[in-house]
N, C-alpha and C positions, 0 to 999 in steps of 0.2 A: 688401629689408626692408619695405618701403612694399607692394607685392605683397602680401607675408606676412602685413600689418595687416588690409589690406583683406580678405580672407580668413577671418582670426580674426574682424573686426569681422561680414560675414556671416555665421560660423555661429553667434555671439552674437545674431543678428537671427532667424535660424532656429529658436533655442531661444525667444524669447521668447513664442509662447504659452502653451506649457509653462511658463513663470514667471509668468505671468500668469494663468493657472486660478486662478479662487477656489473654493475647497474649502467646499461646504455639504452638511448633513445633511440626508438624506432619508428619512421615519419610509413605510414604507409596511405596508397593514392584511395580515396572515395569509400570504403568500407563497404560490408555488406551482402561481401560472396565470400565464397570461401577459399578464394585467392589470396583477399586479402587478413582471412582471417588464420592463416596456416602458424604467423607468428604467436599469436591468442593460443591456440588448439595445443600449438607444441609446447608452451611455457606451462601449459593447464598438464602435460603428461611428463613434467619433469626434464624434457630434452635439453632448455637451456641452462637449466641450471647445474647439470651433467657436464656442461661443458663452463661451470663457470659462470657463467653468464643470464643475469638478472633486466629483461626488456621491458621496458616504459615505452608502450604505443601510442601514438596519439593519428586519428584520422583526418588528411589533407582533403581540398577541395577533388583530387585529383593527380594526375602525376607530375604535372609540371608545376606545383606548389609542394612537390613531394621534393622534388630535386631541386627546386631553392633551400628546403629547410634543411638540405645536405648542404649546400655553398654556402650559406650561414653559418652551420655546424650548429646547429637547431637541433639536429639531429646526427647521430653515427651513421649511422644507416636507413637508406629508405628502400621501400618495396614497392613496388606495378609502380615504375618508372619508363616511362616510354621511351624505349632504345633510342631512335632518333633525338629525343630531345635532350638524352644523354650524352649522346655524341657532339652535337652542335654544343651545349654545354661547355663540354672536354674543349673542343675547339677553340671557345673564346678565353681558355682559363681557368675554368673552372677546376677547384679540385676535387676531383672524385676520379674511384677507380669501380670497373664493373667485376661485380665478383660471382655472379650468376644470373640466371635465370627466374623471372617470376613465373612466366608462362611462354609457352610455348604455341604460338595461335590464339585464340581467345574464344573467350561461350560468350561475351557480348554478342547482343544483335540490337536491331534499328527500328525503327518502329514509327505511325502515323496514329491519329485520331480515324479510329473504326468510319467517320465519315469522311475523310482527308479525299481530295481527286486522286491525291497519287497512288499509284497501284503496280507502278515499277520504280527502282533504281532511275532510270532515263528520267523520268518523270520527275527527279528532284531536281533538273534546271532552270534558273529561276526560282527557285525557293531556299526557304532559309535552313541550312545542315547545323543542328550541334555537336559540340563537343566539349570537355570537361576543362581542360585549361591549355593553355601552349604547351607542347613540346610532348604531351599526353600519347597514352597509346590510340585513344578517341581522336586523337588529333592525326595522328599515322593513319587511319583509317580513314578518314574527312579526305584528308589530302590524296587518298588514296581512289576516291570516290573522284575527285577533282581531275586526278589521271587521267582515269578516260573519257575526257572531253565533257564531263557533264558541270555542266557552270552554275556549282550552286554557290549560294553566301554562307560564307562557314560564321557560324557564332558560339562563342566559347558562352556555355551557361551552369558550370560549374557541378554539383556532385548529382549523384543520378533522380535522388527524391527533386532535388531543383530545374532539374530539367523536363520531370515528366509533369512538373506544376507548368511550366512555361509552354511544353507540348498541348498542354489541355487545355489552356487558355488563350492559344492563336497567338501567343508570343514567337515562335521558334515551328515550323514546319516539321521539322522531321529531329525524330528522339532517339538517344541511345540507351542503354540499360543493361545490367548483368543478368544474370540467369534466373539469380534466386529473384531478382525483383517484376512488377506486374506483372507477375504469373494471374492474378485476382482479375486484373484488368483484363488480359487476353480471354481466361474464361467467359467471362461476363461481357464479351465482344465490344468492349471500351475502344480497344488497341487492337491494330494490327501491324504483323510483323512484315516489316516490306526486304529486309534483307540479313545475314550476319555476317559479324568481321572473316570467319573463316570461310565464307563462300570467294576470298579474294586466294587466289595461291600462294601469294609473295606473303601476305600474313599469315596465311596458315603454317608456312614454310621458315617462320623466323621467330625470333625471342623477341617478341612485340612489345613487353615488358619486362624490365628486368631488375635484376637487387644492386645498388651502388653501395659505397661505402665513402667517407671523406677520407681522404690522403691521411690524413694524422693520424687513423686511427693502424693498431699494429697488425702485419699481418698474419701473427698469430691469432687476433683476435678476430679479423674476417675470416679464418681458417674457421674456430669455434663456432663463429657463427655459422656458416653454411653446412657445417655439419648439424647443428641443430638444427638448420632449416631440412635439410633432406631425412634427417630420423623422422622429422616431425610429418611428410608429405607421407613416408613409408608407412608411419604408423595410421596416415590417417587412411591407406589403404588395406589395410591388417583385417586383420578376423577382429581384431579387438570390437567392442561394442563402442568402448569410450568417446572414441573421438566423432562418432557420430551423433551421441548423447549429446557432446560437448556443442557441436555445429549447430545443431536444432535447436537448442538452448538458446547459440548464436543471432540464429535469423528467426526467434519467433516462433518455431513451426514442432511438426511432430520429426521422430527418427525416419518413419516411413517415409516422408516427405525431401529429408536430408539427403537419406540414402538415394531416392530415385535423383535429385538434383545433382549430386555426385556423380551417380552413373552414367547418367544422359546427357550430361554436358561437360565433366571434366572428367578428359580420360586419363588415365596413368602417365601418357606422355603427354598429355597438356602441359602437365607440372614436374615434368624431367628439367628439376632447377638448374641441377650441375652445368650444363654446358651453356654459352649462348650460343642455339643453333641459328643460321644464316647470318654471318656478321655480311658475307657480302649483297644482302638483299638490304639487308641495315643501313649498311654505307650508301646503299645507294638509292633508299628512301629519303636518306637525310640528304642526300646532293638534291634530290627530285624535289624536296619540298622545301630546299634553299634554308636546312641548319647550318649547311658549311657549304662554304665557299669554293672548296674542291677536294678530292677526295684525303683520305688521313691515308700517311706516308705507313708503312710496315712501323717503324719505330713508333709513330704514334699508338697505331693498335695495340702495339706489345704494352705502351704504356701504360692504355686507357684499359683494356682486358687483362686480370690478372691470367697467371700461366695456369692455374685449373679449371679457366670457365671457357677458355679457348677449344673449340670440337677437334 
């Protein structure tokens, strides 16, 4: 009988991580790449539940409906949150703190209807530019378009499948899109690509998107989390087969397909989460594209950047 306890009493011990996952929500911006799908990928190879932690995903229109459903507390954590609209955020009140990195630069690129006049950048003056929602990293990049003098009408049109329906219908001029998506379209010379976010410096050079957390939550637990986020990016560059399996699975397609999508547009340091690199390109997209009012004091940064995602 005593045998018997001891027995019960270890598989009681062996379930208790499993009883011990704490269950948080995870708002992440538009779906569909494998940006956004690092937290899916890692929870499928066991990473967050190694640290505890049990994620409920749910996908936003975009980043700047990602970082409302942080100020609601909709969500713990959101992911591909556009640095600038984080910041402007932070500015007016908001509570949230940046704990990382989504990306580092972006494999988005830009795109027209295969017979569109436009055939350069310049060429979008006068026409109508989208992007996914306010404060978006598509919205950093618009604005960024707007910089150098070229006066387009920016229209927010929300997640990427709704944007390339409004591009092909003469709604919206000029489209934006992730890697994995109209790959079909470009073959079959539908779409062409007229530019990408990383052809700009200053977004190549900055954490264009990044991971928030709400103030409430502990920082223990954004600890856990970014560690589970960076197991999860390491593993999904590993020998392993899994997490390739798992991504193709993800977006519909074969491994063959994943892999070369991985290789060719997200490089290892695309998705170097830990730090956010360029806060000061950051700050001063968000002054250029009028999120704040005037630059955040050191004390603010310290606030708004926890002290491991600072370079």
């Amino acid at each position: 009988m005593f045998k018997g306890l001891l027995v019960g009493v270890s598989f009681l011990l062996s379930l208790a991580p499993a009883f011990a996952a704490e269950t948080i929500k995870v708002a992440i911006g538009s779906g569909g790449n494998l940006e956004a799908f690092i937290v899916e990928i890692g929870n499928r190879g066991g990473f967050f539940e190694k640290q505890g932690l049990k994620p409920e995903v749910f996908y936003t229109a975009g980043g700047g409906e990602t970082l409302q459903a942080i100020i609601s507390q909709s969500a713990q954590f959101g992911v591909s949150i556009g640095a600038t609209g984080a910041v402007g955020a932070f500015s007016k009140g908001a509570p949230l703190r940046i704990i990382g990195a989504s990306t580092i630069g972006s494999a988005n690129y830009w795109y027209v209807p295969a017979t569109s006049p436009i055939r350069r950048m310049e060429d979008i003056a006068g026409h109508t530019l989208a992007y996914s929602t306010t404060g978006s990293g598509t919205h950093a990049v618009a604005l960024a378009v707007r910089a150098r003098g070229i006066d387009a009408k920016l229209v927010a049109t929300g997640n990427t499948g709704a944007t390339f329906t409004q591009v092909m219908t003469g709604q919206v001029d000029v489209g934006f899109a992730f890697a994995e998506f109209g790959q079909d379209a470009l073959a079959a010379g539908k779409i062409r690509v007229l530019f990408k976010d990383n052809d700009f410096d200053r977004i190549r050079n900055q954490a264009l998107r990044i991971i928030a957390v709400h103030k409430s939550a502990s920082a223990d637990m954004a600890a856990r989390f970014m560690r589970a986020y960076a197991d999860s990016v390491d593993w999904i560059y590993s020998a392993d087969p899994k997490p390739l399996q798992i991504y193709a699975e993800m977006i519909k397609s074969d491994v063959a397909t994943a892999k070369k999508l991985r290789d060719d547009f997200y490089s290892r340091e695309m998705l170097s989460v830990e730090k956010v690199k360029g806060l000061d390109i950051i700050m001063q997209d968000a002054l250029d594209g009028k999120f704040i009012q005037k630059p955040l004091t050191q004390a603010q940064i310290e606030e708004l950047v926890a002290p491991s995602a600072r370079p």
